[in-house]
N, C-alpha and C positions, 0 to 999 in steps of 0.2 A: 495709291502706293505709299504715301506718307502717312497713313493711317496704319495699314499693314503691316509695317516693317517694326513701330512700338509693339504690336500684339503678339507677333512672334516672338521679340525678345522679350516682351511678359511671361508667354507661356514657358519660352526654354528655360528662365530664371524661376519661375513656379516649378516646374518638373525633377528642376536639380535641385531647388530648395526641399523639396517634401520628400520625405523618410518614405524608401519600399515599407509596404504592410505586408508581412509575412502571415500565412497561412496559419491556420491553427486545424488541427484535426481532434477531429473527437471518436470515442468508441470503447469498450467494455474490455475491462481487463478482470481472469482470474491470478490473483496475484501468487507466485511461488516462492517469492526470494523477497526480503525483505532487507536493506544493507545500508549501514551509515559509516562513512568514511570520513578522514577531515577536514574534506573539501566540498563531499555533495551526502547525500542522501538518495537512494533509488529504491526502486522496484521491476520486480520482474513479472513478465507478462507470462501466462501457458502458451507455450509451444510442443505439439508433439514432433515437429519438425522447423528445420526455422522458417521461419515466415508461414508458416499455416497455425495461423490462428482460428481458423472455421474446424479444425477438429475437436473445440473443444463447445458444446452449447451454449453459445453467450458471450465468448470470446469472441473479440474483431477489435482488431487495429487499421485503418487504414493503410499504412506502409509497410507492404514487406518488408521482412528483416528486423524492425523495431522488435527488440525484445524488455529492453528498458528504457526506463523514464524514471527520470532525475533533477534534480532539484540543487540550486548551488547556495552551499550553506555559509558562505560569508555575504551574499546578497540576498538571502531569507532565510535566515534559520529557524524566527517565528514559522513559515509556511510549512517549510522543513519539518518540523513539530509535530505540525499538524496531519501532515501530509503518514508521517512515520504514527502517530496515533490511530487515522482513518483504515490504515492501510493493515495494522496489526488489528483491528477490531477485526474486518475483514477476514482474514485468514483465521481467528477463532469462531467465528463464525461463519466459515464458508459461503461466506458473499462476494457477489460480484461487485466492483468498483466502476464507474461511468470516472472517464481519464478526458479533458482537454489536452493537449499538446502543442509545440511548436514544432513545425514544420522545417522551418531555417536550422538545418547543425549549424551554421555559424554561432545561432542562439547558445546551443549547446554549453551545460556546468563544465568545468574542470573534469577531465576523466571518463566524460561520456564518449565515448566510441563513434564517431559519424555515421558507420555502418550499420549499428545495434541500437543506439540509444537516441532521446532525444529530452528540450526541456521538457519538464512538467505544469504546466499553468494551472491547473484544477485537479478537481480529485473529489468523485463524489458516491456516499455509502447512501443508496436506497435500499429498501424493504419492501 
């Protein structure tokens, strides 16, 4: 019993010690909207409806309802950047985008809607 009672209060001090890992989702976005504000930076995903992303070929989001994904421009604006360069190639050339996400609205930039938007973590233009 005096061995048991240290390793319980190890574990409950490990458990409260370590950060939840938030979920990240992944999935293909046709981008429509392209927006920089002076707090974040987004995009918008194809919707012919909200949350049906399967009506468009190659669209899929994960989470219904997500229609943007954003980016917060005083904690990356370099990504920011990037994200608004990848993102503009894209729509002149009518390419699909492969998007990482976070999952957590808590995560969520300034101005992201819990509802509708989420962070952006990646953002990737293949051919």
């Amino acid at each position: 019993m005096r061995f048991l009672a240290p390793v319980l209060l190890l574990s409950l001090l490990f458990a409260i010690a370590s950060p939840a890992i938030a979920a990240e989702h992944r999935g293909t976005c046709w981008i429509t909207e392209i927006a920089t504000f002076e707090n974040r930076v987004h995009i918008r995903c194809f919707t012919s409806s909200p949350g049906s992303f399967s009506s468009h070929p190659g669209s899929n989001l994960p989470d219904p309802g997500v229609l943007y994904l954003a980016v917060d421009t005083a904690k990356s604006l370099d990504f920011a950047n990037r994200v608004l360069a990848i993102a503009e190639t894209a729509v002149q050339i009518k390419a699909y985008v492969s998007v990482i996400y976070e999952s957590d609205t808590s995560q969520n930039p300034p101005g992201c809607l819990t509802a509708d938007c989420r962070k952006l973590t990646a953002v990737t233009l293949s051919n």
